[in-house]
VEXVEXPA-762047 format. One record per atom (N, C-alpha, C): x, y, z. Coordinates in steps of 0.1 Angstrom, whole numbers, plus 5000, padded with zeros to 4 digits. Layout:
<lomars>
XYZ;...
</lomars>
This chain:
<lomars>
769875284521;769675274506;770175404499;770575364486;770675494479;770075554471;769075464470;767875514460;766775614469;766175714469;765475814473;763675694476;764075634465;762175604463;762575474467;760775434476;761275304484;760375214475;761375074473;761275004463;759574914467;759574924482;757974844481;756874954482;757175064478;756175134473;755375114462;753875154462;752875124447;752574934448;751374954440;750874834439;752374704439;752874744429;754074634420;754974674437;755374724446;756374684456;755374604468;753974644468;753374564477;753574364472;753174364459;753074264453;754474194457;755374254454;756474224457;757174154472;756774264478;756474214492;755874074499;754674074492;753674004495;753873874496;754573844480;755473704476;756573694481;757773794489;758573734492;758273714508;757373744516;756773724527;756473554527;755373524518;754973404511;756473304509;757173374505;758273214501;758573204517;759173324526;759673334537;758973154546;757873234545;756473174557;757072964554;756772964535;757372864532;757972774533;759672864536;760872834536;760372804554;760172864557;759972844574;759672704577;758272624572;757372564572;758172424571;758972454553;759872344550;761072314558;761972424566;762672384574;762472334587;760972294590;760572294603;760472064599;759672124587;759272004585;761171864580;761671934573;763071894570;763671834585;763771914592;764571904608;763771764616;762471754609;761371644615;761871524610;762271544597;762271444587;763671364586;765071474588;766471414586;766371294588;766971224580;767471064578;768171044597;767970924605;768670884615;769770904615;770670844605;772070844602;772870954603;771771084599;772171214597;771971304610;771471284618;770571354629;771671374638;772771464638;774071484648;773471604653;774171674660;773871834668;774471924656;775471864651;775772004643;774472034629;774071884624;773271854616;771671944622;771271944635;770571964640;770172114641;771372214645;771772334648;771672364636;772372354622;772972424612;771372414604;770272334605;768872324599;768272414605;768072424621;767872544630;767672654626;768772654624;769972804622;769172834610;768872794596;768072814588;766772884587;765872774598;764772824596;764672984606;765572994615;765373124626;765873214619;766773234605;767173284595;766173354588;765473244581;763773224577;762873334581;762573284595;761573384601;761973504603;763273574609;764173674607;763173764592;763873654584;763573764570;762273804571;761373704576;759273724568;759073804582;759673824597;759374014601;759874074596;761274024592;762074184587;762074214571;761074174566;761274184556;761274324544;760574454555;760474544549;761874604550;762874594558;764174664559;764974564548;764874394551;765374254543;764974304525;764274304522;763874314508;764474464500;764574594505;765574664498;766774614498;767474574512;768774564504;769074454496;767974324498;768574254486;768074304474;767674394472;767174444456;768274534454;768674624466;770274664464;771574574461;771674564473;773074424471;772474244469;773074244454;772374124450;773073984459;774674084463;775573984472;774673894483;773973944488;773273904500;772773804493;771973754481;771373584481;772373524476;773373564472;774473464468;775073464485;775173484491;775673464508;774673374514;773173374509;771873304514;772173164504;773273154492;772973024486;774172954497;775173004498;776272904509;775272874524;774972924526;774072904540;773372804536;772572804525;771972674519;772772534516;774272574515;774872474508;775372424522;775572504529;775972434545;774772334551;773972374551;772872344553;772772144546;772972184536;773072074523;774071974529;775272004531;776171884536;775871864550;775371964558;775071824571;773771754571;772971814561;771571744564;771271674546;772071614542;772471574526;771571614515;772271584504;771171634492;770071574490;769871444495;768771384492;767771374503;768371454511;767171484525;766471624521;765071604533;763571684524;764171834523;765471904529;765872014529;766272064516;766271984504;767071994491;765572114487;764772074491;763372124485;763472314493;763672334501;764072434509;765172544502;765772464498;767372524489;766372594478;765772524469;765472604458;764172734459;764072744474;762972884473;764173024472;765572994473;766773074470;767173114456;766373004449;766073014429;765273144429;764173074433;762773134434;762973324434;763673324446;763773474451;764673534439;765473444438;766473544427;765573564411;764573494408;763973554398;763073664401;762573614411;761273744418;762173864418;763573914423;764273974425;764974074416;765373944407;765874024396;765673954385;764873874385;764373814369;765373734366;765473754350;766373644344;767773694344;768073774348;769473804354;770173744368;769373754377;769373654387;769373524387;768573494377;768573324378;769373314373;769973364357;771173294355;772673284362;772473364371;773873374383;773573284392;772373304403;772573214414;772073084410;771273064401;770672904394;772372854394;772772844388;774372814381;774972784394;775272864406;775872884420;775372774426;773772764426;773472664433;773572534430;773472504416;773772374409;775272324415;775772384413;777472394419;777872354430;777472424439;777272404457;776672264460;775272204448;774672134448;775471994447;776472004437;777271904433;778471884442;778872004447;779772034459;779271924470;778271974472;777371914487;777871764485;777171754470;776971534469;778171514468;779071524466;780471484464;781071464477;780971514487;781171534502;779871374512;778971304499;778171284509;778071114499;777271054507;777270914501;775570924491;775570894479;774670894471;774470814459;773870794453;773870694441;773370784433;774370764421;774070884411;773470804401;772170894402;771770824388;770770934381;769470954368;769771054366;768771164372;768071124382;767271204393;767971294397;768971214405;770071284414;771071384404;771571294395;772371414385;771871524378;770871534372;770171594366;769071654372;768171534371;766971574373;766671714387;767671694400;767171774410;768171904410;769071904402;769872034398;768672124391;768172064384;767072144375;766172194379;765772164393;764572164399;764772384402;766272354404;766972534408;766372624399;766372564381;765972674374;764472644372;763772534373;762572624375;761872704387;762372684393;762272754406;762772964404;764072934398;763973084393;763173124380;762473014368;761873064364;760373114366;759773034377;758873084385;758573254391;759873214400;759873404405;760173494391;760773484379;760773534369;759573564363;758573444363;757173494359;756373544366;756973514380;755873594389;756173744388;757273744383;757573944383;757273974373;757173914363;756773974349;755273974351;754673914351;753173924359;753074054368;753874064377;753474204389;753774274375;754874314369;755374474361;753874504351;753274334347;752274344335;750874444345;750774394358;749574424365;750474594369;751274654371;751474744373;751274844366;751574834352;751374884336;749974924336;749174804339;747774804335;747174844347;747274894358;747174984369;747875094365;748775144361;749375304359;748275354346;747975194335;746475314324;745875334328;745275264339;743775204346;743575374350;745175404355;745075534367;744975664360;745775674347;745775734340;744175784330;743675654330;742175674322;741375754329;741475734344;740575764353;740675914355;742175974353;742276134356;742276174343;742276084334;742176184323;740176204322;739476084321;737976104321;737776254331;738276224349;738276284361;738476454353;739676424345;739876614342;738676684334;738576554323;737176594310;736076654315;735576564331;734476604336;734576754345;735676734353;736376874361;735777024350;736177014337;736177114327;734777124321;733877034320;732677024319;731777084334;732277054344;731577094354;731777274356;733377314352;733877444353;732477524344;732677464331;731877504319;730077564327;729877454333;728377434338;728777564351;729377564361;729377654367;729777814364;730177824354;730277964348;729077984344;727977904334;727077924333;725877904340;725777854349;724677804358;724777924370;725877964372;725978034387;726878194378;727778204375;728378294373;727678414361;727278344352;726278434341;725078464346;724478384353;723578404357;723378594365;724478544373;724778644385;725178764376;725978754366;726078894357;725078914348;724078824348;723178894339;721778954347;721978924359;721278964371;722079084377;723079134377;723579274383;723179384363;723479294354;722879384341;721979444341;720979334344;719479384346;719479444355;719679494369;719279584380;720179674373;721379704369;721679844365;720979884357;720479814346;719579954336;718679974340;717879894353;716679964360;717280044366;718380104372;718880154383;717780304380;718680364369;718680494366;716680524369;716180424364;714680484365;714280454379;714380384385;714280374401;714780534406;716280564403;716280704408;715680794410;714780794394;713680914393;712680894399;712180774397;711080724405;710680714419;711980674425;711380554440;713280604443;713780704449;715080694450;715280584466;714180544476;714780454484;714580274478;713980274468;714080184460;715480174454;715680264446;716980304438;718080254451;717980274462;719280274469;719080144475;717980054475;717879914481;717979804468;718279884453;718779814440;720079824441;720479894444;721979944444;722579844454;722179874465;722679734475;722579594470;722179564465;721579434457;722479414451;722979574439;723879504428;725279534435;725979554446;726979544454;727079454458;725679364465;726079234469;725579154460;725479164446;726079114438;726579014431;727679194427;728979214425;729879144435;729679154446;730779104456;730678944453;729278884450;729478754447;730078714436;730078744426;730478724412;731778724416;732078834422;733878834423;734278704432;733478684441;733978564447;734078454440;733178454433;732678314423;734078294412;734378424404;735678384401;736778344405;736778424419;738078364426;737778194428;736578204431;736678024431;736977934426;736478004412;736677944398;738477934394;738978034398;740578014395;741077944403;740677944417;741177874428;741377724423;739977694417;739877544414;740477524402;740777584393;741477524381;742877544383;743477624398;745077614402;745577514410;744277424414;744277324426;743777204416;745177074425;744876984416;744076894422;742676944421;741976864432;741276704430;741276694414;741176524403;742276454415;743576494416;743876414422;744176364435;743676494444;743676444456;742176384463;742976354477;741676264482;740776334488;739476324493;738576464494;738776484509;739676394515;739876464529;741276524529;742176534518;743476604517;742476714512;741476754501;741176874499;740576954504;739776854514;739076964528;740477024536;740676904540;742076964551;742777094544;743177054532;743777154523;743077324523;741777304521;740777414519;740777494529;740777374542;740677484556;741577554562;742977454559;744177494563;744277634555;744177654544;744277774535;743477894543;742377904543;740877964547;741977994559;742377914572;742177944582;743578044585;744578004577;745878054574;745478254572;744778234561;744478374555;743478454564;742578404575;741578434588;742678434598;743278404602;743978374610;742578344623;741578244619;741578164628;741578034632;741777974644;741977854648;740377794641;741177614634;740177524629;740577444627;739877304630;740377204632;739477124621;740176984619;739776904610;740176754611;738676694615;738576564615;737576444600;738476434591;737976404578;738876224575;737676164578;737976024572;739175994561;739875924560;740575934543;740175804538;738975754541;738775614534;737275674524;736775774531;735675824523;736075924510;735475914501;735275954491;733975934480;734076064472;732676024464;732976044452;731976084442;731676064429;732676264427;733176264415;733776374409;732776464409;731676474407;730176604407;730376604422;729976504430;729276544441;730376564448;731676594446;732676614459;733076754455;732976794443;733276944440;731776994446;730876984447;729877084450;729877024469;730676934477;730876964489;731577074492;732977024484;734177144489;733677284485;732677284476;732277464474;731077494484;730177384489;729677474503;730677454513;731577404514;732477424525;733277544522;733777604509;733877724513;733077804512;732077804507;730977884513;730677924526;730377794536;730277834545;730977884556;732577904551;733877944555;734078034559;733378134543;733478244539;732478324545;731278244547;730278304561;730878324572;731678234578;732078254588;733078384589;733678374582;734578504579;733878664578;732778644571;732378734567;730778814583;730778694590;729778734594;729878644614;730478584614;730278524622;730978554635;732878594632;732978664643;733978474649;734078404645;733978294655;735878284656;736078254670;737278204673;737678034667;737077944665;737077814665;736177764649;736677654649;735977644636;735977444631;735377384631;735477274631;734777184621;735777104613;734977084605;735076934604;733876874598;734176714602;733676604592;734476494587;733476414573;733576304580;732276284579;732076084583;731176004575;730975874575;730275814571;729375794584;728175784580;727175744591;725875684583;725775564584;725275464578;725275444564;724575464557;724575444542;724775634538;724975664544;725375844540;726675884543;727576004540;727976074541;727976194547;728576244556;728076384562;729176494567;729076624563;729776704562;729376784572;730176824585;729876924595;731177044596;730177124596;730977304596;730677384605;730777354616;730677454629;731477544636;730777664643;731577784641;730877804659;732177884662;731277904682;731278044680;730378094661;730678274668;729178324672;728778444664;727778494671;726278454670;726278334657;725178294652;724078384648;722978364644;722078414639;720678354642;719678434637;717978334635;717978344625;717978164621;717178134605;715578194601;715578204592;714278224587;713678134582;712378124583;711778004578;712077994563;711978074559;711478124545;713478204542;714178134531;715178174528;715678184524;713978314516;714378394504;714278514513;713978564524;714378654535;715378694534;716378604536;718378644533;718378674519;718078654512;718178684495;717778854497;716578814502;715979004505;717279114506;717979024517;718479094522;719879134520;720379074510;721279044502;722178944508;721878874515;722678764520;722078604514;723278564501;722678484491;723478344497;724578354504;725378214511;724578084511;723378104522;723077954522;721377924507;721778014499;720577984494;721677944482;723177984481;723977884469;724077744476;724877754489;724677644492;723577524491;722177594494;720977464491;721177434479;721777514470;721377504451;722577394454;723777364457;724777264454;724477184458;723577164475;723277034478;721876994473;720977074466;720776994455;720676964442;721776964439;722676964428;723376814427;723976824444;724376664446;723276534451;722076584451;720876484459;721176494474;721676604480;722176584497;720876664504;721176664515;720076684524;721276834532;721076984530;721277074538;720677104554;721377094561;720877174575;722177274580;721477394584;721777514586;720877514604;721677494614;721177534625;722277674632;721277734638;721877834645;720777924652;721877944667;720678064671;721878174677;721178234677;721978444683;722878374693;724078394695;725078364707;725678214707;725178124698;725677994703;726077934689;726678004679;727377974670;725977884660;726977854645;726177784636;726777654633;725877594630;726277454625;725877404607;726277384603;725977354586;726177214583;725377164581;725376974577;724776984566;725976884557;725776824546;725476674541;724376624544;724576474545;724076414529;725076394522;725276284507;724676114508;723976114502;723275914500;725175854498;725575764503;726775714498;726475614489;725575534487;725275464479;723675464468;724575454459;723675474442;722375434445;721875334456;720375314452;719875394465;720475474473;719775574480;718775684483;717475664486;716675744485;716775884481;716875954469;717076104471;716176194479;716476244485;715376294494;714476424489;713076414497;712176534487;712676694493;712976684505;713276804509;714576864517;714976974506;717076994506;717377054515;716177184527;717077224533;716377214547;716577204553;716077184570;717277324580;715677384585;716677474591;716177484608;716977524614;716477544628;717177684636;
</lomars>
């Protein structure tokens, strides 16, 4: 082909497809039944073969239809070559035998095809051929035969004409449909941005504010105080800065419109690129969720990335989305040095390690259920499990640790 873009691509080429599969199956059906039917008189070997020869034609096209259907959208030659086959067809097995009915799904296609451009060409051709055929054959003309079954060609191409004006109408109203959806998808994106500058990022700077103007009096006061404030507003600082980088990350990534297992894959591949460590990714691409609750997955996944990076040490890194019953569940396991949770984990906060206490805040933010397992030596594991469906129990308690 010479067009770059394949023409049964998008809803409107499936459609496409679909119906000319459908006439194929048809055309098969009617030739099978035609060959059953030929008048005695007519029933020779050539008459026999050349009906044959049709339907094996037929089936031909409804497998091959994916390679069959561009080029006749390319070269229109090819159904005008498909109407003489028909007209051959016509003189040994005559116009008034059940095959005449078979001829006109060659209308049909030419309006599905190319509309009313098509029909006015091959409609015309086959009426022709049509007259061709009876002239060659014994018939009584009267005005069935003269008229009435020539006609039968254009409605047959006005059919596939309406059936394609129909697909382009459903196509239109699928490209707003799609369009409504990323435009709402972006409104909310920018609303959520809004909410996380102020929910997480002000927060955080108006919390390193406050510990610096206490700083100075801690110095005088309590200077091992003073130097366990200070650590505080370093780690921070270090989060804030991350938080922005997130923040730009996400407004440079078009993430409204990818699927949330192209944006995990995408996230880790990135992550793992810049670590240079090995990690793998097994993420459904039928699963997806709501616009809130898949931005606050992908931000404890890099969250817990960035632990890994920052603390873990791990060669391997594995990350995994599935559906498991009426939920959703996000696994992020690491084979590095692991750690002991704390029951209580406002301990890591103590300690300035604030990672899985953002994390709990997003998964419950989304209604998800956090688990954080890990012990010294045998890596960490991080599970995110989401209700997949709306009447799903939210659960009372977000984070389970072991």
């Amino acid at each position: 082909m010479s067009s770059a873009r394949d023409p049964l691509s998008g809803l409107s080429g499936a459609r496409l497809g679909g119906t000319f599969r459908l006439l194929m199956q048809v055309r098969v059906l009617a030739s099978a039944v035609a060959l059953l039917l030929i008048p005695e008189e007519r029933r020779t070997p050539a008459a026999l073969i050349m009906l044959a020869c049709v339907g094996v034609l037929s089936a031909l096209a409804l497998f091959g239809w994916r390679e069959i259907v561009p080029r006749l959208l390319e070269y229109p030659i090819l159904l005008a070559l498909d109407s003489l086959v028909a007209y051959a067809a016509l003189e040994v097995g005559g116009v008034l035998g059940p095959f005449f009915l078979v001829t006109v799904i060659t209308s049909t296609l030419a309006g599905l095809l190319y509309q009313w451009t098509g029909t006015l060409l091959i409609c015309p051709l086959q009426v022709l051929l049509y007259y061709t055929a009876a002239a060659d054959s014994e018939w009584v003309t009267t005005f069935q035969t003269a008229v009435g079954m020539p006609l039968f060609y254009f409605v047959g191409g006005f059919v596939g004409t309406a059936l394609r004006r129909l697909f382009d109408e459903f196509t239109i109203a699928d490209e707003a449909r799609h369009r409504a959806e990323v435009a709402a998808a972006a409104a909310e994106e920018r609303t959520r941005l809004a909410r996380e500058m102020h929910d997480s990022l002000a927060k955080t700077l108006r919390g390193i504010s406050m510990a610096a103007t206490a700083l100075p009096t801690w110095v005088t006061n309590s200077p091992e105080r003073a130097c366990e404030e200070a650590r505080r507003i370093v780690a921070a600082a270090e989060i804030a800065a991350r938080e922005v980088r997130e923040l730009i990350a996400e407004l440079r990534t078009d993430i409204v419109r990818l699927s949330l297992a192209d944006v995990l894959t995408q996230t880790v591949s990135t992550w793992a690129d810049d670590t240079g460590t090995t990690a793998e990714v097994d993420a459904d691409p039928e699963i997806d969720l709501p616009v809130r609750d898949r931005h606050e997955v992908v931000s404890i996944l890099r969250e817990a990335l960035e632990n890994v990076k920052r603390h873990a040490d791990a060669s391997m890194v594995r990350v995994r989305l599935a559906r498991e019953g009426e939920s959703v569940t996000l696994t992020v396991a690491d084979d590095g040095r692991g750690f002991t949770m704390p029951e209580d984990v406002d301990v890591l906060a103590q300690a300035g390690h604030y990672g899985v206490i953002g994390m709990q805040e997003r998964a419950l933010h989304a209604g998800a259920v956090l688990s954080v397992r890990s012990q010294p030596g045998e890596g960490t594991t991080v599970t995110v499990t989401i209700p997949a469906s709306t009447g799903a129990e939210v659960p009372t308690s977000y984070l389970e640790m072991a």
